[in-house]
Each structure stands twice: as C-alpha cells, then as structure tokens.
C-alpha angles and dihedrals in degrees: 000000000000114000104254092251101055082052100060096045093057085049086049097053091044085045086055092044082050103060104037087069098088134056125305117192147161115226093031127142093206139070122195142210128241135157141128129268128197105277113258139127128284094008115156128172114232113218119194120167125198083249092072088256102145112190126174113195133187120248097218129221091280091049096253132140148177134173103196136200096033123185108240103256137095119300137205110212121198135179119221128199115192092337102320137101105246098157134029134192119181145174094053109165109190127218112217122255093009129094110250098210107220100185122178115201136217123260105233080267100067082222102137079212103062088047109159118228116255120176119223124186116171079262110081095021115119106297095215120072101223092182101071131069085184120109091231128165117199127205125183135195097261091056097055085047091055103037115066107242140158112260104258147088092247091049083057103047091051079077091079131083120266091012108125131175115279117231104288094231093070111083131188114238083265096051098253127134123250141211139238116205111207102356093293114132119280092240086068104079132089121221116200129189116204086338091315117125105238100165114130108277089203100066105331100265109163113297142244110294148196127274098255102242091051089055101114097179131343124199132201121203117201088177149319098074108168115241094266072082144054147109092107129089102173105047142294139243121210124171128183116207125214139271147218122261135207081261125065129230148169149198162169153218136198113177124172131188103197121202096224093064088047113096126224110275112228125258115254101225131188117269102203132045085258116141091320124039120261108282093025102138112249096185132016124233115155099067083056116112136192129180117166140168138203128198121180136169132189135189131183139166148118111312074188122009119252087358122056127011143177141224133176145156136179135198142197123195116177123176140190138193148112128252121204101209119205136292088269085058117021117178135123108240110196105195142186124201125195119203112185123177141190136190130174127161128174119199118199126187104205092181142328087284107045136043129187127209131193127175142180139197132181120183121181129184122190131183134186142162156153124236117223121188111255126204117209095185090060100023087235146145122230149184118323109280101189141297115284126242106289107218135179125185108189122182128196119193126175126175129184121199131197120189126180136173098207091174129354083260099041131065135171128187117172119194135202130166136163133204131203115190115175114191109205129184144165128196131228116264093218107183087228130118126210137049130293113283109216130194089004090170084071087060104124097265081212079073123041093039092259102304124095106243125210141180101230097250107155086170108099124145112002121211120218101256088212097067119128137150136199136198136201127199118190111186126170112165124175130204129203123179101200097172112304098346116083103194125195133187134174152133134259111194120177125181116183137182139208110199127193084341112175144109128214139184115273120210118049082338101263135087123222120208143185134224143173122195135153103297087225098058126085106249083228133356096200110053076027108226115173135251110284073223097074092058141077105266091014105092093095088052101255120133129145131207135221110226135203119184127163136164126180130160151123116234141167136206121198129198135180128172134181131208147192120186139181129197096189112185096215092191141328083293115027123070119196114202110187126165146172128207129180117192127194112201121201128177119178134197127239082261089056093254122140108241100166112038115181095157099132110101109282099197120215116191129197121191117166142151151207115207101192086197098191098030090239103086095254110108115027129181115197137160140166152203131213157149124213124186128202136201133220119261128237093264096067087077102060089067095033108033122012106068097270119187125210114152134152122200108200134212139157118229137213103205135017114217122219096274091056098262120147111248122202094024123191113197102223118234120257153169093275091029090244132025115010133195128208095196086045088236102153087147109261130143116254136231098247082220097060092040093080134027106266085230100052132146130195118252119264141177122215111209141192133193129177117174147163135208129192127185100219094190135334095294112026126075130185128180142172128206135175127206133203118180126175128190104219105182135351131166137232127147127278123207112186098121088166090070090042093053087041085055093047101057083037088070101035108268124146101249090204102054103046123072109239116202138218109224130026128197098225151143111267119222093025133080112271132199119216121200102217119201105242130190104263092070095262139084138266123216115226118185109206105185119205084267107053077055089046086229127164113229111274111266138195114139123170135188137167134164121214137225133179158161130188147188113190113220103266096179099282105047145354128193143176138187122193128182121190121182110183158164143205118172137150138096092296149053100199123252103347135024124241106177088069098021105249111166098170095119110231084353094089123144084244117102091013083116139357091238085068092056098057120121087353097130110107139087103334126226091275101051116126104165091200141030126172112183123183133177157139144117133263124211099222108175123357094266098032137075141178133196135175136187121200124185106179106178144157125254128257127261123269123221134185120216120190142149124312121287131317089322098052093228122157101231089175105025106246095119110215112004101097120103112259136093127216088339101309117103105259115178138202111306096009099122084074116242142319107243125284109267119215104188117180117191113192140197148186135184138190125192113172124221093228099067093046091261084275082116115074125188105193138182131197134200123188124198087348094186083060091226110182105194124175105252101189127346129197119284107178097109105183117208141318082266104041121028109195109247095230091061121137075350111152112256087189161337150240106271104266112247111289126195116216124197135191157190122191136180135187132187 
C-alpha cells in the first residue's frame, strides 16, 4: 500500500492531465471542471450549478474527467458508481476562462465504493492554474466589493501588471479614462461583454462596459491570449456579468462623493516669462468643485426553477461641479453629468444539453452646463456667458449565446451580438457673433493694452448631432477531446459602421487664432508661408490664422477571421498550446469603396506551454509566442478617405477692437497664395486607389512570455514573468509628396502627366508602392523605399520583467504584491500620440515627413520603468473590515520639441514638433522623468451583526496622502526667440484626495 502523500500526489497530477484537456482561453464567459476519480467501472461525475445547469460526465478508463463550457456560478460536484452517489464536493465556485480541479481519492482499499469523504472549498484548492499559457488577471465580484476602486472597468484592470494610466486627455465616447498595457496606445485595446466585442468601433477608445455591481467576474489580459482571440495588441478587457440563481436575491447601493472631503486641486502656472511671468497661474484649480452621488439595485432568481432565470441592475450616477478654464478661456463652467446604466440577462436551460443566453446593456452619458465670465485679475466669477454644449452618448448591446453539448467530446457555443451608440450634441447658443478666439494671450500686448481680449465666443468646433454607429459580432466555435488533444476551431466575424460621422467650426464658421514665432523664421517651409517679419505688424514676431476645417461621412470596417486551435496534453505534465489564426481587414470609403483592402491571409500563430513541474500543481513553468493584427477602425477614414478640409490662411495685424478682431490685417504670402494645408486636406474626394500604398499590411506585434509560478505553502504563492513585445508593422499617413514625385521621375514616369497626392495611407519604415492617377485614365505604380523618404526603421520595442506574491483571500485576509520594471522605447507610440495629446487614430504628426523622425528614437509617451501595485483587504474583527490599494509608480519621460536643426527652420510646416530644442536633437524622454508618484487608497467596512451583516457602512478614501504629482507637462518648446509659453508647462496632475461613502443591502 502506497503512503497516503505520494497518493495524493498521483490523484493531483491526473487531476492536472485532466483538466488540460479541455479549452483554455482568454476572453471567455465559462469555467469548467475537471479532476480524477479511483479507476472502476461505470463511474460518472454528477454536475449540478446553482443556475439549474445538471451535467453527468464519464470518468474515463484513466480515471479522468471534464465537464466543459460551464456557466459561472457554485457547483455541486458528485461522484456516481453504477448509478449511485458515493462522494460529494460542494460549494465549487469556478474562475472564467481557468480549469477548477475537483478530484475524489481512493479509501486504503482502491474500491470507488469505500471512497472516503474530503471536503474541498476554492480555498484550499491548488493556487496555480496549470491549465492556462495566457497572462490573464482575474478580478470577482467580491474583490471589487472589498478593494476600494474606482467604479469602472479601467479602475479594475489597473490592477493588473503592466496596466497604467492613458493620457488624460483621451476620453472614451462616454468621458471615462483608458489604459495602455505595456506602453502600447490606448486605442489598442479590445473590451468584451459576456464574449461580445464592445470595444469603440470609431478609434478604439475604451468600450461599452458593465454597471459595477453586475460585473461577476472581469478579466484583464496583458498577453497570451490563445487564437479564438485577436485584433488587440495592447490588452483586453472581458467582463461576465452576472446571472440569476435558483434563489432569489436582492440588493442595493447608495454612494456619495461629497465636495467638503475633496481636497483643492493645484493651479497650473506658466513656466517661462512669456507672455506671464513664471508662477502666474494659467489655469485655475482650486476654486473648482465636484459632489456626486451613485444608487443602484439588483435582483436576480429562477423565473422557473431549474430552467429559466433573470437577472437584472441599474444604476444611476449623477454628478455636479464647476470647472475655471484657462486664461485663454476663462470662464467658470458649472456642469451637471448624468450616468445612467443598465444591465438584464435570461438564462434558459432548454435541456440538460442546451442553454440559451441572452443579454442586454445599456450605458448612457449626459453633460450639460452654463459659462460664466471669469476674471482672473480679480478670481472672480462674473455675469452668465452662455449655456455649454449639451451631449449625450448612448450605447445598446444586445448578445445572444447558444451553448450545446452535443457529445461529451463535442461542444458548440455560437455567439451574436449588436451595438447602437448615438452620439448627440447641441451646441450653445451663445448670443455671441463672431468666430472662436484661440491663444489670446499671444495677441501682440503693444495692442490690446496688455490684456488678452476676447469676444466672448464660447462655439468652436460643432459635432453632427445625427452621428451613430453599430456593430455586429458573429462567433461559432467548435471543441473536440480526441484523447489528449482537445481541438477547437471556429470563426469571429465583425462588421461596424460609422454613420454621419464629421465635425465642423461653430460660430460664423471660421476659428481665429493667435501666434507668436521669430519674426525672422518662415511660419512653415513646406507648405512655404512666408516670415511674419516681412509684414506690417509682424516685426515683433505676432501673426495670427483663420482656420476651416470639416469632416462629414458614413463609413463602414469589416473584419472576419478564422482559427484552429489544439490543447495537446503532451503528457501528465506538459501541456502543448498551438494555434493558428487567420484575419481579413476591410475598410471602405463614404462612397462604399474599399480603400483599405487587407483581405490575404494574414497568419497568426500561437504557440504556447505549461509546464506543471512537480505534477501537483504546485510549480508551473509556462511561456508563449504570438502574433497578434489589428485593423483600422472606422475613424481613420474621415481624415484619408472621405474629403476631409483643414486650412489656415495666415496675416499680421496692426490694432485689436474691442471684441478681440485683428485690425489692419496683411494676408501673408504662401505656397497656394491664400489658405494652406500640411496634410493637404482642401477637401476634395479621393481616388480609394491613391488613399493607401498598393502594397499595405495591417499593423501587427510579435510577443513573447516565458513564467514561472510556485506555490511556496498552502497559502503563499510567488511567481516571475518576462515579457518581450515587439511592434512589426503599423500604418499612419505619410505626406511627403515631394519624395514620392523624386521617386517617380526616378523611375521614368511623366510627372506631368501623373496626379501626385498629398497624403498616403502606409506603412512607415517599409517601401511602399503608390498607385498615381495618370492621364490615361489609369494608374502608375511608384516604389519609394525607407531611404528615398529618408525614414528610420519603424520602432516600438517593450520589455518588463514580473515579480509577484500573493495570498489568496481565505475568509480573514488577502494580499498581493506586484513588481514591474520596464521599458518602451522607439520612434512611436503606436496609433496616437500621448506626449503632445494627439488622439487622430493612424493620422499622427509622426512619419508626415522624415524631418519629423529625426532623433525620435528614445522612451515613448507610455513608459513607466517601474510599478510596484499592492493591495488586499484584512478581516479584522467579524463586523469590520479594512482594504487598501498602492500604486507606487515612476514618472513619465519629458521631451522637448522644437524647430528643425541648429537654424530653427520649419522644412515640413509643422512649427515646433521635431525633435529638437533650441536647435539641438532632442528625442523622445530626454528631458529626464515626471516625478515618482506614491498613490494609497484606503477602506473600511462595517457589517453588523444585527442586521445579519446584509447591511454595509463603507468609507473610501482615495490618495489619502493627497499627493498631487505632475503627471506630463508640455513639451512643445518653440525657438531660442521666442520660447513657447506653454513650455514645460503641466498638462496635469495626480486626482486631489476624494472621500467615498456608502450604504449597501443585501437580501
């Protein structure tokens, strides 16, 4: 007879086999059950959830089973010999997306009927998931009721290694922040909803998301996601929502964020003796002010018990404060936002062998306001100025899931779901005419008697209040266990639309804008526009530029992708995950033209491994390879393809009246001899065949993982994991038609008879071919190679290594330590640009021309070298209960962008982003670091036992320490003579400390 150990370490590694099995994925809504049971004949496993879902499994002739494609929920888990319950296990609670192991052992005896009782709880199951190669965080519900977080999706996913803060400036369509994951953009992410893709179909800005108290479970993938999965190359967000249960229950939330525990925000003041000295205060935070409250309710239970069931919680988030803009536009904006959520899901079990699934969200955001004058001479608030822009995002999802076990070796789930976002918005009606001033604190002090005027127009760029968009997802996967292979194969198909997408300028149609540059520089050498010097008004350097700019289209992306996938269970230890993904890219134009055609196979491999070192899932060494593509959302055509318009036509003047209008202006001569356009956008239609290089690919990241976890007791677990990624390709136009034309005579084309553009969709870094319109009614192909451009090769390189230790929560107290040291660095961020907050998606300054690639190379925009994250929570007494969050974390890098090389001139007419300053190169980060940042979040509940402890009283505290870092400054510099005011000015800082308080029930 076998010592008792070495027996149940035998059960634990066929346990492990057991379960591997089966599917692993990132992005999934289910868990499953797996284990081993004593060898004997007509043994089955009995699987019954608290969501009615009954399942009976074969134990097989190694004495392994799985029950796949379960339904989150508890599980009672029994073992059957020859028709009879002979062992229990209750209580399982599964994790989505992982492999619970429910293992039954052996009496002294081996006899399945003499099976001794063990009880098993999630608590003191095996702490390591053998059964996954993915880098995957998962948060539940009970976490996120016991942390104190703010109540969002990205607040949640900051809990992950290698998740930071996006630019603050970038917003999602429903004002939230986003997140980049490994210093990749923040468009770069996907967001899912019970296995839906929600993420933004306009420029892939955060997603639609889950109320915060229907969230079950949300996981956060930093990589090695398997190929059922792709088109992100930063991270993704999936939540699964809860469910209803054959008990019903209830509950309720009041939260409230009161003004009087939220600290004064600091003043933002000028860096440089221009025009202000240095403190002045630019903006004004402290007189800002902010209350909100939050109520939610949920209910859930059996419509029909053990058959259909219900869930469903709404929440209601309303907020109220005022905001003191800038000296450029100073007005007090008192302000008012609505949030509204929804959240409904019906789970019918048609039989044992098919559920059905349907769900539906509905997310809302509102804002509205009123402008006051503000005088910053005096600090303070003045007449009504006008109402604000009224806006209202409102997003629709519904999903409908289909789930059958067809076999116990076949399942098949099918998947569709469909979004509606409308994006209204009505403008002010301001009572003002006349156009938008902007930078009135560059108006010429000589004058306007030393004080920027302004008339009073609050109306710049105008959205079209008809804009909407719609998705589709279309998903069918299919799973076969043949032995140890468990082989799945499937199809992801998304169609999105932009509809009556554009933006125009308010007002009499027109901005109106002030500068200020060396009076002896051209404002832009290409488009030329001549020196402000040469002009009445002009010798001190000031000028000022009317600007157009409209955009208005439908447009549509689709997107299909096939997969095959094998989890071969190489043996009891080795796990094999290979996997094969082929994606079809297809952007159309407002006319229903492809423009942008990535339809060749584009293959994705995933190759990935566990490695369960002891056989008792308490050591695992795991690693993968992949590569993962991504398209092009809708957005990118409104600057390409659509007819887009962006000119400035640039004077000098001699006098300011009263409202703030240039007198005695002096149009300054130019390329076009009027308005001119860098991008070349004058608002014609393109050709669809000239938008994008002939010979395009879509943009893609290789990565690579390799890990390793170790349970150090039974209640301690450590791990390390290094990550390489690698950005191969990526798109963004490129508008140096001058290199393009050099290339074409080059190659023996008639220059005047071919049409050369201004702008090309391409892949930076690479040869691209352009297709020119000729004369003949037909095209002419040009080859322009990385070096007739002058480019550098594309870069974007990342690294981290991970550190970690963890206690899971076993009823008293949980706890987790993560250290990240990293690096990205290269000559681009990606798809947007943070360090000077460009948001256009593939329509970045980067790779217009080579002279703004020069020196780039260096720490990009999303860098943070080092990250250390703890947190957890600590029963301290039976009614009382304490949680903190840390983020302790390094600062971003600082750059400096200035006019081109040691003579300050402006080659491609973008005045001061290339990088140099002051006329030395100056890349990316080498203006050294913001400061470190060292942010606590605190909590503390109380349930009494008199009520049950169905009653909470909670208090939050966030950045207690009310630790106001400078986050990014301004980098954009200007020249030796004139040093841009904004310079090393801060964009922002850390949130000011914020109270929470809260009242909970549940029934």
């Amino acid at each position: 007879m076998s010592p008792r150990p070495t027996l149940r370490r035998t059960l634990l590694c066929a346990a492990v086999a057991a379960s591997l099995s089966g599917v692993a994925f990132g992005q999934a809504t289910t868990g499953r059950i797996a284990g081993q049971a004593p060898i004997a004949a007509g043994e089955t496993v009995l699987i019954e959830g608290s969501n009615g879902i009954t399942r009976e499994v074969p134990v097989d002739a190694r004495g392994r089973y799985v029950a796949e494609s379960l339904p989150l929920a508890t599980y009672k888990v029994s073992l059957k010999a020859n028709g009879n319950v002979v062992d229990t296990r209750d209580n399982i609670t599964l994790r989505v997306g992982a492999a619970t192991d429910v293992s039954f052992e052996a009496a002294s005896g081996g006899n399945a009927q003499q099976l001794e009782g063990v009880t098993v709880s999630a608590t003191n199951m095996p702490k390591i998931d053998v059964a996954t190669v993915a880098s995957s965080t998962v948060i539940t519900a009970a976490d996120m009721a016991r942390l104190p977080l703010q109540r969002s999706a990205e607040a949640v996913a900051l809990l992950a290694p290698g998740a930071s803060p996006g630019y603050t400036g970038f917003k999602n369509a429903f004002g939230g922040s986003l997140v980049s994951f490994a210093g990749s953009a923040v468009s770069e992410n996907a967001y899912y909803i019970n296995g839906m893709n929600t993420t933004d179909p306009l420029s892939g800005f955060g997603g639609v998301t889950l109320p915060y108290g229907a969230v079950d479970q949300q996981e956060v993938l930093s990589g090695g996601y398997s190929a059922m999965y792709g088109r992100s190359d930063g991270g993704v967000i999936s939540q699964v929502g809860k469910r209803g249960t054959n008990e019903w229950h209830f509950g309720a939330q009041v939260l409230w964020e009161p003004d009087f525990a939220r600290a004064s925000a600091r003043n933002i003041t000028y860096g440089h003796d221009n025009p202000a000295p240095p403190g002045t205060i630019n903006q004004r935070n402290d007189d800002n002010h902010e209350w909100s409250t939050t109520v939610s309710a949920y209910a859930g239970g059996p419509l029909i018990k053990d058959k259909l069931y219900a869930f469903a919680a709404v929440e209601m988030e309303r907020s109220k404060g005022n905001s003191i803009g800038d000296v450029n536009h100073a007005y007090d904006t008192k302000y008012t936002y609505k949030d509204p959520k929804w959240y409904g899901k019906l789970d019918w079990n048609i039989n044992d062998s098919n559920i059905l699934e349907l769900t539906g969200v509905n997310q809302t955001h509102r804002s509205n306001g009123n402008k006051y004058t503000y005088d910053y001479d005096t600090n303070t608030v003045g007449d009504f100025a006008s109402t604000d822009s009224t806006y209202k995002t409102k997003a629709m999802v519904y999903v409908a899931k289909f789930t059958s076990y067809i076999t116990d070796d076949l399942t098949l789930t099918a998947l569709y779901g469909k979004s509606k976002l409308t994006y209204y918005n009505e403008p002010p009606n301001t009572g003002v005419t006349g156009p938008f001033l902007g930078s009135i604190s560059l108006q010429n002090p000589a004058l306007n008697g030393g004080t920027p005027i302004s008339n009073g127009q609050t109306l710049d760029t105008i959205d079209n209040p008809d804009h909407e968009s719609t998705n589709r997802n279309l998903r069918v996967d299919l799973n076969y266990k043949a032995g140890n292979h468990s082989i799945t194969a499937g199809v992801d198909n998304q169609d999105s639309r932009d509809i009556q997408d554009g933006t125009t300028i308010g007002g009499d149609g027109y901005e109106l804008w002030y500068g200020k540059t060396d009076p002896n520089l051209n404002i832009s050498d290409s488009p030329f526009v001549d020196k402000p010097g040469n002009y009445p008004g002009g010798q001190t350097g000031y000028y000022g530029y009317y600007r157009h700019y409209n955009t208005l289209a439908s447009v549509r992306v689709k997107q299909r992708a096939q997969y095959i996938m094998d989890d071969w269970q190489v043996s009891d230890r080795l796990l094999l995950s290979l996997g094969l993904r082929n994606d079809q890219f297809t952007n159309y134009n407002p006319a229903g033209q492809p423009y942008l055609k990535l339809t060749k196979p584009q293959w994705a491999p995933r190759l990935g491994f566990s490695w369960d070192v002891n056989g008792d899932s308490t050591m695992k060494i795991y690693g993968n390879a992949g590569r993962y593509f991504l398209a092009m959302p809708a957005s990118v055509a409104l600057r390409t393809s659509a007819g887009s318009l962006a000119t400035n036509q640039y004077f000098t003047y001699t006098g300011i009246d009263a409202s703030g209008m240039p007198t005695g202006v002096t149009f300054i001569q130019s390329a076009t001899g009027g308005a001119v356009s860098p991008n070349g956008e004058y608002g014609q239609p393109p050709d669809p065949k000239t938008v994008s290089a002939k010979n395009i690919k879509s943009e893609y990241q290789d990565e690579f993982i390799l890990g390793m976890d170790k349970q150090l007791n039974a209640d301690w677990v450590a791990g390390a994991k290094a990550t390489v990624r690698k950005l191969r390709n990526a798109l963004d136009d490129v508008c140096d038609n001058g290199a393009i034309t050099r290339a074409a005579i080059a190659q023996g084309a008639d220059i005047d008879a071919v049409t050369v553009g201004s702008c090309y969709l391409s892949n930076p870094g690479r040869a691209n071919v352009y297709q020119l319109a000729n004369a003949n009614g037909g095209y002419t192909n040009v080859t322009v190679t990385n070096a007739d451009f002058g480019f550098p090769h594309l870069k974007r390189n990342y690294y981290g290594l991970d550190l970690y230790l963890s206690h899971p929560f076993d009823g008293t107290w949980s706890g987790k330590i993560d250290y990240l040291y990293s690096r990205s660095y290269g000559n681009t961020e990606g798809q947007v640009r943070s360090d000077v907050g460009q948001g256009s998606v593939a329509a970045s300054r980067d790779w217009d021309y080579a002279t703004l690639m020069n020196y780039a190379n260096g720490d990009l925009g999303n860098d943070r070298k080092h990250q250390l994250k703890l947190y957890g929570s600590y029963q301290i007494a039976p009614e009382w209960l304490l949680s903190a969050n840390i983020l302790i974390q390094s600062g971003l890098p600082k750059s400096c962008l200035g006019r081109y090389g040691a003579d300050e001139s402006d080659p491609s007419g973008y005045g001061s982003y290339y990088h140099f300053c002051f006329g030395v190169p100056s890349a990316y980060g080498a203006k050294g670091r913001e400061p470190w940042e060292e942010l606590v979040d605190v909590n503390a509940e109380y349930r009494p036992l008199w009520a049950d402890k169905k009653l909470a009283f909670t208090v939050s505290v966030f950045n207690i320490l009310n630790q106001q870092r400078s986050q990014r400054t301004n980098p954009v510099s200007g020249s030796k003579n004139s040093v841009n005011d904004g310079y090393q000015q801060v964009i922002s800082y850390t949130q000011p400390r914020y109270a929470r308080f809260g009242v909970t029930y549940d029934f």
